[in-house]
N, CA, C and O atoms as a MOPAC input file, in Angstrom:
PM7 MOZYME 1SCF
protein

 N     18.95800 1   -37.66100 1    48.57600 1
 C     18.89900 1   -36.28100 1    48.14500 1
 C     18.93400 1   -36.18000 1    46.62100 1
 O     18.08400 1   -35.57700 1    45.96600 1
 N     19.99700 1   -36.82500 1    46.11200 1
 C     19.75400 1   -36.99900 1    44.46200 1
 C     18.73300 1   -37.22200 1    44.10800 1
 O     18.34200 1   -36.41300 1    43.26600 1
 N     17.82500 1   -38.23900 1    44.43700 1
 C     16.37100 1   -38.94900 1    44.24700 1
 C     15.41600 1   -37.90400 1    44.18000 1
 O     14.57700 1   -37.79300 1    43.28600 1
 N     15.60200 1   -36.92500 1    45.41600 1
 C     14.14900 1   -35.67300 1    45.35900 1
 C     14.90200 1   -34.93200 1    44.03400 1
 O     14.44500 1   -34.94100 1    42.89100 1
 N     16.04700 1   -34.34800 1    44.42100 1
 C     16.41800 1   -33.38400 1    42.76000 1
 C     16.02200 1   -34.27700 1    41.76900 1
 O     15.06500 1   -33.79000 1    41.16700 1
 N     16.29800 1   -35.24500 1    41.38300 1
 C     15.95800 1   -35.71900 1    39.94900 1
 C     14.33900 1   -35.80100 1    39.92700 1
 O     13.86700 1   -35.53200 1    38.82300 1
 N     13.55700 1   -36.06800 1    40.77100 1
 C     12.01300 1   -35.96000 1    40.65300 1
 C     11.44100 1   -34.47800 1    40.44700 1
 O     10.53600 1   -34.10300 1    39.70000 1
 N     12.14600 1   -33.83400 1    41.23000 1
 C     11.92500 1   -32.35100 1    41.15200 1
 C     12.18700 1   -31.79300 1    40.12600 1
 O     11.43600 1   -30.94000 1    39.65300 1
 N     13.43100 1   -32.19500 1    39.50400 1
 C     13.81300 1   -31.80800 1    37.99000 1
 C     12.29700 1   -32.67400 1    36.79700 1
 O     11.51900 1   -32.19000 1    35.97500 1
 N     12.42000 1   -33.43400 1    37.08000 1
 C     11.43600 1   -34.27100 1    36.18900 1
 C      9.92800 1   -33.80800 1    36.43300 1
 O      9.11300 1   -34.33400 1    35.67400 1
 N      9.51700 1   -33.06500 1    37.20600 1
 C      8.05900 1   -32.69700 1    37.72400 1
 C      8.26800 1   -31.44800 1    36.82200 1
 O      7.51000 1   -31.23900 1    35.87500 1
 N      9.35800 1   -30.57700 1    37.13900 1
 C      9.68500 1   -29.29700 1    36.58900 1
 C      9.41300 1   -29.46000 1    34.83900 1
 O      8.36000 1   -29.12000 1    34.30100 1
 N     10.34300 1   -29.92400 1    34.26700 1
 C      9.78700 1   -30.55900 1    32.87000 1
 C      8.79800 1   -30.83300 1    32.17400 1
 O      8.48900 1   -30.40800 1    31.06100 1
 N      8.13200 1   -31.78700 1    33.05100 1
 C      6.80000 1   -31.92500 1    32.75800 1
 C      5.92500 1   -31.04900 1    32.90800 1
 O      5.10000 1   -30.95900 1    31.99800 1
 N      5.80500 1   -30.15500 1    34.03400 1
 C      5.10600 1   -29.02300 1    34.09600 1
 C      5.60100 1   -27.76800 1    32.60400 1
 O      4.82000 1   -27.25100 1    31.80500 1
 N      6.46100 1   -27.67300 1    32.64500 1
 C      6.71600 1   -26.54800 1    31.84700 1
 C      6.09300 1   -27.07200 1    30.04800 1
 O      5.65500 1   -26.41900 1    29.10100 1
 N      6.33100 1   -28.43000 1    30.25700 1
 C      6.19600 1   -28.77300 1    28.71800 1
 C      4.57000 1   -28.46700 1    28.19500 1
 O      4.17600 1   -27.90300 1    27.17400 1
 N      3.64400 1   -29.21300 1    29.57500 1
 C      2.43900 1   -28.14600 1    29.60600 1
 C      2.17600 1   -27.26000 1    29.49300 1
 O      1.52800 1   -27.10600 1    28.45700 1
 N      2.32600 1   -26.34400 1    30.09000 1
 C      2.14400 1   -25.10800 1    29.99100 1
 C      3.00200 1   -24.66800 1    28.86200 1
 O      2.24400 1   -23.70400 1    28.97400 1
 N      3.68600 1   -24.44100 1    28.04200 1
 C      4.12700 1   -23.93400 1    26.99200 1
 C      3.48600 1   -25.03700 1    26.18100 1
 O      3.62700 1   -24.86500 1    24.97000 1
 N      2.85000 1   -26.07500 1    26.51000 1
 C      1.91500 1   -26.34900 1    25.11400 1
 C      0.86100 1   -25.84400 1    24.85100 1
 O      0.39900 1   -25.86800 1    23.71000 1
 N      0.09000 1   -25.11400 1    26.16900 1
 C     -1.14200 1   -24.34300 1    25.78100 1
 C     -1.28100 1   -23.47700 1    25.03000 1
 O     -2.36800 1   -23.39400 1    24.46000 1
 N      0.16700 1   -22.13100 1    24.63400 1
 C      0.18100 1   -21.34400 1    23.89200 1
 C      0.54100 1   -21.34700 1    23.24200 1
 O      1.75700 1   -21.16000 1    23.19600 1
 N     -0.41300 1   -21.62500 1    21.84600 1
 C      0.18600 1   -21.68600 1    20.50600 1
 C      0.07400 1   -20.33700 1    19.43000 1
 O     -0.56700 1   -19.31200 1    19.65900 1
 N      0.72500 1   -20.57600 1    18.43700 1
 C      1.07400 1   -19.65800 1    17.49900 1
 C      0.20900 1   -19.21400 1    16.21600 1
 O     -0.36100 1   -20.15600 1    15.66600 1
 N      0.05800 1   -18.24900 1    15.78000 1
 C     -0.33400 1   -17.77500 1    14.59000 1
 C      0.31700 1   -18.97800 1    13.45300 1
 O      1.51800 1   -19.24200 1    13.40000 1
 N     -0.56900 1   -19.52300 1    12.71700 1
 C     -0.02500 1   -20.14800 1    11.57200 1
 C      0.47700 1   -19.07000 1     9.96300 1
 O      1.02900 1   -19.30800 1     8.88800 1
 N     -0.01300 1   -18.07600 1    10.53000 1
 C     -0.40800 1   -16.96800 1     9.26100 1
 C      0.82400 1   -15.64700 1     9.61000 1
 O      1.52200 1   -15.09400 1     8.76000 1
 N      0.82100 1   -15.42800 1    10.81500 1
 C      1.28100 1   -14.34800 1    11.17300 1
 C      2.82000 1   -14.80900 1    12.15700 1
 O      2.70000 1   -15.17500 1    13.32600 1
 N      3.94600 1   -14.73400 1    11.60000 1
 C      4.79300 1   -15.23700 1    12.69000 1
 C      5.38100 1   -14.63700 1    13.64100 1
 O      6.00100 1   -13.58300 1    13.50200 1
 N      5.18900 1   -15.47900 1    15.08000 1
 C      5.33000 1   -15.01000 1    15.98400 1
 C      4.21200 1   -14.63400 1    17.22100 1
 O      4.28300 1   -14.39600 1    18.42600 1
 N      3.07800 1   -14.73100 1    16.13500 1
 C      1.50900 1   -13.93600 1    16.76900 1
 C      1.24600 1   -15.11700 1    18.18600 1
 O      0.93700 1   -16.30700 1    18.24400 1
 N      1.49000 1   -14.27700 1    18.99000 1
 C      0.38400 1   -16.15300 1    19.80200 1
 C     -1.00800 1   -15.86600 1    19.79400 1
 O     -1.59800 1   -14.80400 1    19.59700 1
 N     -1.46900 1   -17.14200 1    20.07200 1
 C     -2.76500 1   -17.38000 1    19.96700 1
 C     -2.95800 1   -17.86400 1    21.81000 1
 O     -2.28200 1   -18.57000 1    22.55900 1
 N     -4.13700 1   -17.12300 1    21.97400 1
 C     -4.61400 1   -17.64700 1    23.31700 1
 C     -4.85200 1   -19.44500 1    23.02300 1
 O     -5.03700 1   -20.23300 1    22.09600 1
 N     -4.69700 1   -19.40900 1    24.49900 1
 C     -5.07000 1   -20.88000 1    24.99300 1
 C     -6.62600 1   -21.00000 1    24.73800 1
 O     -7.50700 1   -20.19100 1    25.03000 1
 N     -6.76000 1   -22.66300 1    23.89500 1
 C     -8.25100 1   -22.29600 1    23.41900 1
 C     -8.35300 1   -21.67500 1    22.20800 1
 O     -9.50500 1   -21.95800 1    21.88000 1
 N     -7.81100 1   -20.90000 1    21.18600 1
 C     -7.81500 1   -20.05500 1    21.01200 1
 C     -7.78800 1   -21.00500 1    19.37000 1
 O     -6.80500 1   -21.71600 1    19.15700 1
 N     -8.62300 1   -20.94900 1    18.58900 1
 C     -8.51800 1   -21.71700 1    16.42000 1
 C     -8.34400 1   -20.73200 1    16.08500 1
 O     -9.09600 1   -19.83200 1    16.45900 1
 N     -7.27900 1   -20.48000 1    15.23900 1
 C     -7.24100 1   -19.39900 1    14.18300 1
 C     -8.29400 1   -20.20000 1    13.02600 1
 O     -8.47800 1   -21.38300 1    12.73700 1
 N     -8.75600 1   -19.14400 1    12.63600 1
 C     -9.49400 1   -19.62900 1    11.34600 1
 C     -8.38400 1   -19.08800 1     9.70700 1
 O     -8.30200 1   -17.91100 1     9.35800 1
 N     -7.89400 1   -19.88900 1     9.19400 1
 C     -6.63900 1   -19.85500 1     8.45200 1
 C     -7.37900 1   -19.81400 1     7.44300 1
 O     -7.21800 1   -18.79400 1     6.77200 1
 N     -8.30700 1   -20.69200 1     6.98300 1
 C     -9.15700 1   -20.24100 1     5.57800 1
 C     -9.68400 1   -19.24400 1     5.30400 1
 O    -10.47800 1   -19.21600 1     4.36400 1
 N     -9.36700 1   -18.01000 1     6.12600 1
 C    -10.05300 1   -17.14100 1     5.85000 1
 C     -9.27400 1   -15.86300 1     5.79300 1
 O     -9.63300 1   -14.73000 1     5.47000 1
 N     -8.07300 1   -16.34500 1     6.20200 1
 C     -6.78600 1   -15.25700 1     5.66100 1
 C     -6.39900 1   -14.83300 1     4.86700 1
 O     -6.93600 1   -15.36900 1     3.89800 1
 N     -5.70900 1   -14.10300 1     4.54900 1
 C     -5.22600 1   -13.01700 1     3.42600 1
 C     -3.88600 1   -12.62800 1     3.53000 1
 O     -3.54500 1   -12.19600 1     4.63100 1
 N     -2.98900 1   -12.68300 1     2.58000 1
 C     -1.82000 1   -12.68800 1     2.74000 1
 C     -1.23100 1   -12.19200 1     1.73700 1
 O     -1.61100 1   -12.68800 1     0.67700 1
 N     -0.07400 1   -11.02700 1     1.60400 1
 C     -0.08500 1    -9.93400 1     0.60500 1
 C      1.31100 1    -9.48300 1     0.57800 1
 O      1.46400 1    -8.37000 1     1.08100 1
 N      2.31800 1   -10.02000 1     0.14700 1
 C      3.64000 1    -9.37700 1    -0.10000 1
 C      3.95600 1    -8.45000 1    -0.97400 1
 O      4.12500 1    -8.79400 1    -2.14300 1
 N      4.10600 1    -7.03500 1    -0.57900 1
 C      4.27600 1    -5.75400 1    -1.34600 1
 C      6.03100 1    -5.95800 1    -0.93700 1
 O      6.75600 1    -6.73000 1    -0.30900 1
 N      6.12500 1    -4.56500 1    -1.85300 1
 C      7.42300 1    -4.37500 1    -1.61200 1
 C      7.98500 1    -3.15200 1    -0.56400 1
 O      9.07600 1    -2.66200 1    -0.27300 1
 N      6.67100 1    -2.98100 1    -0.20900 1
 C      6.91700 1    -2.17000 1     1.07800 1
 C      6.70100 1    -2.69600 1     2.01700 1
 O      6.87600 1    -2.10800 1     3.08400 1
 N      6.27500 1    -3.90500 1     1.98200 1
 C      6.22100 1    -4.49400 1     3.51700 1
 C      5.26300 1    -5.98300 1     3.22600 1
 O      5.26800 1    -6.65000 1     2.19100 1
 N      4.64900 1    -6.18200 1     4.19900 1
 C      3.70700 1    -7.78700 1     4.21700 1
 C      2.14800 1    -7.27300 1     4.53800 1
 O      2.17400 1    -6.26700 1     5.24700 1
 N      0.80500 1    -7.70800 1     4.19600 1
 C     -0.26300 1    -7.30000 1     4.21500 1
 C     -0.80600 1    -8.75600 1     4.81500 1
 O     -0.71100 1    -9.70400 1     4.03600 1
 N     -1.31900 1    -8.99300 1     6.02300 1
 C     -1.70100 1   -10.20800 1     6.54300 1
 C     -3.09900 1    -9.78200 1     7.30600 1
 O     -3.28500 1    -8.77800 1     7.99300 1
 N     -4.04000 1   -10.85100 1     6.98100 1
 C     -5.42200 1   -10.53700 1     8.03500 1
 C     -6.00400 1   -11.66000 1     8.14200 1
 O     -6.40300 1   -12.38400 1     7.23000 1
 N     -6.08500 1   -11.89400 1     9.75300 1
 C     -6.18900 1   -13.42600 1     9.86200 1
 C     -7.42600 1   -13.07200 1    11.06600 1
 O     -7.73900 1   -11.99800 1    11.57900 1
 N     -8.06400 1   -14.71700 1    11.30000 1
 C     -9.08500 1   -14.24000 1    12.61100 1
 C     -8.92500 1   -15.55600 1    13.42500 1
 O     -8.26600 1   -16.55800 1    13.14800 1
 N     -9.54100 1   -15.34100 1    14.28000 1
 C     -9.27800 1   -16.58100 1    15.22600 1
 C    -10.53700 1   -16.56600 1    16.07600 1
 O    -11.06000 1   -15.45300 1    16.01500 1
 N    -11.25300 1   -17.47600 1    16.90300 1
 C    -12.22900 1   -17.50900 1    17.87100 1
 C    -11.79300 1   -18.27700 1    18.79300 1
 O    -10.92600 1   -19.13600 1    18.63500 1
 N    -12.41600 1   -17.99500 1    19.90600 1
 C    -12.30300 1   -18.38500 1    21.37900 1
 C    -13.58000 1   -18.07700 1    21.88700 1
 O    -14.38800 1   -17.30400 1    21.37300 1
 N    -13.80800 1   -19.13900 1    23.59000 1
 C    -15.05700 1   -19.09100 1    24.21300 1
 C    -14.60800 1   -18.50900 1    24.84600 1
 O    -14.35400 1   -19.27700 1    25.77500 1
 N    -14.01000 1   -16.94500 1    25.27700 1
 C    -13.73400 1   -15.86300 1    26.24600 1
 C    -14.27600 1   -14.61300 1    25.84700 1
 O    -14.71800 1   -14.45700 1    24.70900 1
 N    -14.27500 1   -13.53200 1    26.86800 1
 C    -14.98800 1   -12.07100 1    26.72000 1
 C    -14.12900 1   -11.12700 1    25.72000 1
 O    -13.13100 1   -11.44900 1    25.07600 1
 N    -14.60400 1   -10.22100 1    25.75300 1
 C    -13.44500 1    -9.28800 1    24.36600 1
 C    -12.66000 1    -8.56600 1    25.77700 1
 O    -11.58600 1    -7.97000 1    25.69500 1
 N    -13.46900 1    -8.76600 1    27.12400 1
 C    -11.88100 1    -7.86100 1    28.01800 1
 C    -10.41100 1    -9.00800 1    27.95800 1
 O     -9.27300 1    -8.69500 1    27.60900 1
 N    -10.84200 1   -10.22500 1    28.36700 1
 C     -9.83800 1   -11.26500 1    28.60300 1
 C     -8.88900 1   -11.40300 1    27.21000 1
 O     -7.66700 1   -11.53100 1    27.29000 1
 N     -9.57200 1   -11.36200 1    25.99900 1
 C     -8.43900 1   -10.80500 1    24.82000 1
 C     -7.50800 1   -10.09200 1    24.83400 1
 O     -6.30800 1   -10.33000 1    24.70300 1
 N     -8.48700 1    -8.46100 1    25.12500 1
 C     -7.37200 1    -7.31500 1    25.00000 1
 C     -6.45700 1    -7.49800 1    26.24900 1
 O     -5.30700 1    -7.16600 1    25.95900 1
 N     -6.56200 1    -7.85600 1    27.35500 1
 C     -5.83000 1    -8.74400 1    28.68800 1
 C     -5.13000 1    -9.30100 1    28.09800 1
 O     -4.26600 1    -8.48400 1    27.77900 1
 N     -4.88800 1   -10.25600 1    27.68700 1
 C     -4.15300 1   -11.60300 1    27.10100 1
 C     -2.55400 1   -10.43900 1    25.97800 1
 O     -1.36700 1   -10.34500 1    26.29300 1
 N     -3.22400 1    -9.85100 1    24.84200 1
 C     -2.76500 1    -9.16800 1    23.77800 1
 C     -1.51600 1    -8.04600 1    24.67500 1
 O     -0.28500 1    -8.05400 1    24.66500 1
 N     -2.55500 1    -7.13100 1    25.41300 1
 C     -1.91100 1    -6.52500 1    26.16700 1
 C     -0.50400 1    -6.96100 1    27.12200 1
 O      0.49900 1    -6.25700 1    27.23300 1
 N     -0.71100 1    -8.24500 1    27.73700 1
 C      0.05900 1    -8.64300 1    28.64600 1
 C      1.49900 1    -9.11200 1    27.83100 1
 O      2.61400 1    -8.74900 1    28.20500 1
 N      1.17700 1   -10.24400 1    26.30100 1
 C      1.89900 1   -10.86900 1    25.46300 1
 C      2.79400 1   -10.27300 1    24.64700 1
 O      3.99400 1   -10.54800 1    24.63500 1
 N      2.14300 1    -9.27900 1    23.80500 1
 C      2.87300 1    -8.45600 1    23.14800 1
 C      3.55600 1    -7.83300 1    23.40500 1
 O      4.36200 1    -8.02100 1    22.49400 1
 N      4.07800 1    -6.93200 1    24.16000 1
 C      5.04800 1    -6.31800 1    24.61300 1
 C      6.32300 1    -7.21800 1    24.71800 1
 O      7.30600 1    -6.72100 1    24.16800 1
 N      6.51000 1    -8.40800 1    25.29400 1
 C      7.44400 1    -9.57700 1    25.99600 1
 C      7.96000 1    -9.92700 1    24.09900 1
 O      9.05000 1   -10.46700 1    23.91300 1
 N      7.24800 1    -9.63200 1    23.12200 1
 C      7.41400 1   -10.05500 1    21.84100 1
 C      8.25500 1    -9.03600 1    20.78400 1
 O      8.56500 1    -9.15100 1    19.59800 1
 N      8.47400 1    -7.96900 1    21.81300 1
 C      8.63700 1    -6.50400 1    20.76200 1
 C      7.89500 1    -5.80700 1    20.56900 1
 O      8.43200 1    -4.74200 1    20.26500 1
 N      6.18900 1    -5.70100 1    20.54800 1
 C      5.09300 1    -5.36900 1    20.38900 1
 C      5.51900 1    -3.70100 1    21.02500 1
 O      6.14000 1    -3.76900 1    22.08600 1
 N      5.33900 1    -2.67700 1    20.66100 1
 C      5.07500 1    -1.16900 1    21.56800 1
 C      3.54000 1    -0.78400 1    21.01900 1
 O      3.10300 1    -0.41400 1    19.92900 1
 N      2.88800 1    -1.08300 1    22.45100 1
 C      1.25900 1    -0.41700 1    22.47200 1
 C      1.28700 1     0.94800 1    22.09000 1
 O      1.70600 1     1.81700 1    22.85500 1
 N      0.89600 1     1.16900 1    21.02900 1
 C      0.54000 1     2.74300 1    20.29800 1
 C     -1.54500 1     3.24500 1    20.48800 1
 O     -2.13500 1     4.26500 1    20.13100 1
 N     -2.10700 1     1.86200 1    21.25100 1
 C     -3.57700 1     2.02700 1    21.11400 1
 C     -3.93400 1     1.12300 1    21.89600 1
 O     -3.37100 1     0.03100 1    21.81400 1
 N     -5.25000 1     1.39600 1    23.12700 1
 C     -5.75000 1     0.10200 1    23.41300 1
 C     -6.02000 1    -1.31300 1    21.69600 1
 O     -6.66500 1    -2.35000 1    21.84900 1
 N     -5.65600 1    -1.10000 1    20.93600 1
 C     -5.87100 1    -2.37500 1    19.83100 1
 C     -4.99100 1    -2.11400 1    18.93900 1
 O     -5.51500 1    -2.44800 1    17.87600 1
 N     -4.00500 1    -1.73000 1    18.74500 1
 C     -2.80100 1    -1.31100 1    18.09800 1
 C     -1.46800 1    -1.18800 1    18.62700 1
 O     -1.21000 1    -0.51400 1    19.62500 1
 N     -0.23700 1    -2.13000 1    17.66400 1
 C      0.77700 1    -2.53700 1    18.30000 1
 C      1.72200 1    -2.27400 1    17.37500 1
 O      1.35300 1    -2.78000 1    16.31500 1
 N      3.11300 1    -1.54400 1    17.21600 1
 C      3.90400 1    -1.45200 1    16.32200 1
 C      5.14500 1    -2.29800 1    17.00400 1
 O      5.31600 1    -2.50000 1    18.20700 1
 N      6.02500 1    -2.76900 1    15.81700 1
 C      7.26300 1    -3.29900 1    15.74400 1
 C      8.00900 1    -3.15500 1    14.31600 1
 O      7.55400 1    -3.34800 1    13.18900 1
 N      9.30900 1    -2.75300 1    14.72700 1
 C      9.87400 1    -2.44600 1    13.67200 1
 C      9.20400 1    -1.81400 1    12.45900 1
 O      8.69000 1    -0.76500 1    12.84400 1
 N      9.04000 1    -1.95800 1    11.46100 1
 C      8.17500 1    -1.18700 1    10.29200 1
 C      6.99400 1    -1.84900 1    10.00000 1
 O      6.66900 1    -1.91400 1     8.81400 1
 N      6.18300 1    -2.42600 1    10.96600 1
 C      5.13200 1    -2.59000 1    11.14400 1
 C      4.26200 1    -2.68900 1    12.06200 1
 O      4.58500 1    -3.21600 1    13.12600 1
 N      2.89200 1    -2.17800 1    11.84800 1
 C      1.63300 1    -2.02800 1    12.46100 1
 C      0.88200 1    -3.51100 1    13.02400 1
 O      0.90800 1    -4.28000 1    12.06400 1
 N      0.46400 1    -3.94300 1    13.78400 1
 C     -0.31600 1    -4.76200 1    14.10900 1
 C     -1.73800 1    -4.28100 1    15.07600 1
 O     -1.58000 1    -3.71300 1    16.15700 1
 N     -2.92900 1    -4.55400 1    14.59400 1
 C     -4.00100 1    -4.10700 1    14.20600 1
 C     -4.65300 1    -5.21900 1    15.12900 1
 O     -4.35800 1    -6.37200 1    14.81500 1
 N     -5.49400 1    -5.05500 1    16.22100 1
 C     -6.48400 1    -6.05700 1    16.85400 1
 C     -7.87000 1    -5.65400 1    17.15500 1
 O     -8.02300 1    -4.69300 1    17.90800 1
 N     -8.75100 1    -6.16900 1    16.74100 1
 C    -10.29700 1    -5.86500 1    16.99700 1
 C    -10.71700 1    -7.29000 1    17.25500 1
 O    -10.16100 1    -8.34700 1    16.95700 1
 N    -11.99200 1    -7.00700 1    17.97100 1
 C    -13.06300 1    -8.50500 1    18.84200 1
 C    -14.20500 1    -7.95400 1    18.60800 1
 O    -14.33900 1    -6.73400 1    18.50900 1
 N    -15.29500 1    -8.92300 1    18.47900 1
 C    -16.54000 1    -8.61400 1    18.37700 1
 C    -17.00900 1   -10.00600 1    18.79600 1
 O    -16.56400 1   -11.10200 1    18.45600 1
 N    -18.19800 1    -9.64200 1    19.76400 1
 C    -18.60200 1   -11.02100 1    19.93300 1
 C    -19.90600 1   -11.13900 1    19.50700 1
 O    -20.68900 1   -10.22600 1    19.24200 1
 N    -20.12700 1   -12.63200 1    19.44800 1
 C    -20.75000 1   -13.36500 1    18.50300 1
 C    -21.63100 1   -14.51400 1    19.82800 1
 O    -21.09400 1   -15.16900 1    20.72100 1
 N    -22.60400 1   -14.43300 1    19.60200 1
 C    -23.12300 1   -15.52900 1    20.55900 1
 C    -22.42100 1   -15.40200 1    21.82200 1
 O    -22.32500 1   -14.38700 1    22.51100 1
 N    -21.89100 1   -16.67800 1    22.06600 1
 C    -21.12500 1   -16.97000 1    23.13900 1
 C    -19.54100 1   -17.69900 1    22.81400 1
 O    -18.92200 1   -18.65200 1    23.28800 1
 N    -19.26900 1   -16.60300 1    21.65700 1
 C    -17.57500 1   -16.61900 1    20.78600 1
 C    -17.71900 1   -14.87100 1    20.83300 1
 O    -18.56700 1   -13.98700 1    20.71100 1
 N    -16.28100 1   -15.06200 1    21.09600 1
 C    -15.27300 1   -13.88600 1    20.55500 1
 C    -14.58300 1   -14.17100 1    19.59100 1
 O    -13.65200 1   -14.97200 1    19.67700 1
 N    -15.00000 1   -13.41400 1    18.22300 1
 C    -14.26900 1   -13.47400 1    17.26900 1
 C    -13.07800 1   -12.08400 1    16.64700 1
 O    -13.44300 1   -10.98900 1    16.21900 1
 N    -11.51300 1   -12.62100 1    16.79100 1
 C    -10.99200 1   -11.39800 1    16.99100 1
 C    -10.29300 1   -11.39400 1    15.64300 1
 O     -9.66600 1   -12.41800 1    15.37100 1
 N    -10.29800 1   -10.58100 1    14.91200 1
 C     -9.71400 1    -9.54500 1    14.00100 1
 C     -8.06200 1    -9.33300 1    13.86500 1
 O     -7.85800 1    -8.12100 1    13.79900 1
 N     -6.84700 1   -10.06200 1    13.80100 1
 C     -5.70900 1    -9.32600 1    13.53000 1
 C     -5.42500 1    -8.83500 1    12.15200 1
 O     -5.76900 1    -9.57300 1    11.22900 1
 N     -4.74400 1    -7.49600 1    11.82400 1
 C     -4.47500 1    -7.28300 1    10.36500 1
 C     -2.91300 1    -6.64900 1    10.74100 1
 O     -2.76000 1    -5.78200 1    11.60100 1
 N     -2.15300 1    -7.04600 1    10.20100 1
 C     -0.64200 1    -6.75000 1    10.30900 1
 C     -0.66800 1    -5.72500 1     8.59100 1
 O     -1.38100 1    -6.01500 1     7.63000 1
 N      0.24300 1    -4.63500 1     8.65400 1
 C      0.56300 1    -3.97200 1     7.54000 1
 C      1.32500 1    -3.06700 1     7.83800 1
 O      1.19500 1    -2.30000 1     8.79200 1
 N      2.77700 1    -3.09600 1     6.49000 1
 C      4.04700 1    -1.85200 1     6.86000 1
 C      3.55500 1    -0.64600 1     7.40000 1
 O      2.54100 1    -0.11600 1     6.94800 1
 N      4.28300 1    -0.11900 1     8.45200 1
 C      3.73700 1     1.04400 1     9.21000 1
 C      4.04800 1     2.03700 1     8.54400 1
 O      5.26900 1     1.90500 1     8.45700 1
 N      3.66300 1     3.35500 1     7.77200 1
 C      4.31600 1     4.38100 1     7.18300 1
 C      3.98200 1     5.85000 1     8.48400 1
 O      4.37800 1     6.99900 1     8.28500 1
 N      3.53500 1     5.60100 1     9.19400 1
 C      3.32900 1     6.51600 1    10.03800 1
 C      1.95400 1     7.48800 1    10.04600 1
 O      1.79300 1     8.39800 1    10.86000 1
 N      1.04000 1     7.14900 1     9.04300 1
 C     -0.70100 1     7.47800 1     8.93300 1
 C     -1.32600 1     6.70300 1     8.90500 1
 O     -2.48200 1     6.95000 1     8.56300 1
 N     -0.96700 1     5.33800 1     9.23400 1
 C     -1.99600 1     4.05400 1     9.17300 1
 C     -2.07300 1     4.13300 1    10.97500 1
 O     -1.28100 1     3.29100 1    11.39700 1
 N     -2.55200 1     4.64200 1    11.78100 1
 C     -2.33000 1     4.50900 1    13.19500 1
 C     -4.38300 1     4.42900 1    13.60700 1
 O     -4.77600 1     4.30800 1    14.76700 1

């Protein structure tokens, strides 16, 4: 009986270590996940410390549709603090987070721009 628990424990592990390796993180934006699959393109970011807040705009591509994004965004964010104010707009604390997709060939290339929320940037 010890023998199945310790395999079972050890299958468990291994499974989980997978699967939480598929979803990785914003290098630019902390906290952001990135779909599975999912390159941020980091050279092409922008990054802006005011004293009212942080100015960040980063992009990322994936071989998925622009529904399976806003799916993905939708489902994630919230579990993060995220409160949906827009199908593509997400506030937390004193800031806005901003999502647009446009596709490209057979890429979705998606759009995040994070910036302090003052309450007319919506």
């Amino acid at each position: 009986m010890k023998m199945i628990l310790s395999v079972c424990g050890l299958f468990f592990l291994i499974s989980f270590s997978a699967f939480a390796g598929q979803v990785g993180y914003s290098g630019v934006i902390d906290d952001l996940p990135l779909m599975p699959k999912m390159i941020e393109k980091t050279e092409d970011s922008i990054v802006f410390d005011a004293p009212g807040g942080r100015i960040v705009e980063t992009s990322a591509e994936i071989k998925a549709n622009v529904a399976a994004v806003s799916e993905f965004y939708a489902d994630a964010l919230p579990a993060l603090g995220w409160e949906p104010i827009s199908s593509s707009g997400f506030i937390r604390d004193n800031e806005i987070l901003k999502i647009s997709s446009e596709r490209k060939e057979n890429i979705t290339v998606v759009h995040f721009s994070l910036a302090p929320f003052s309450g007319g940037n919506l």
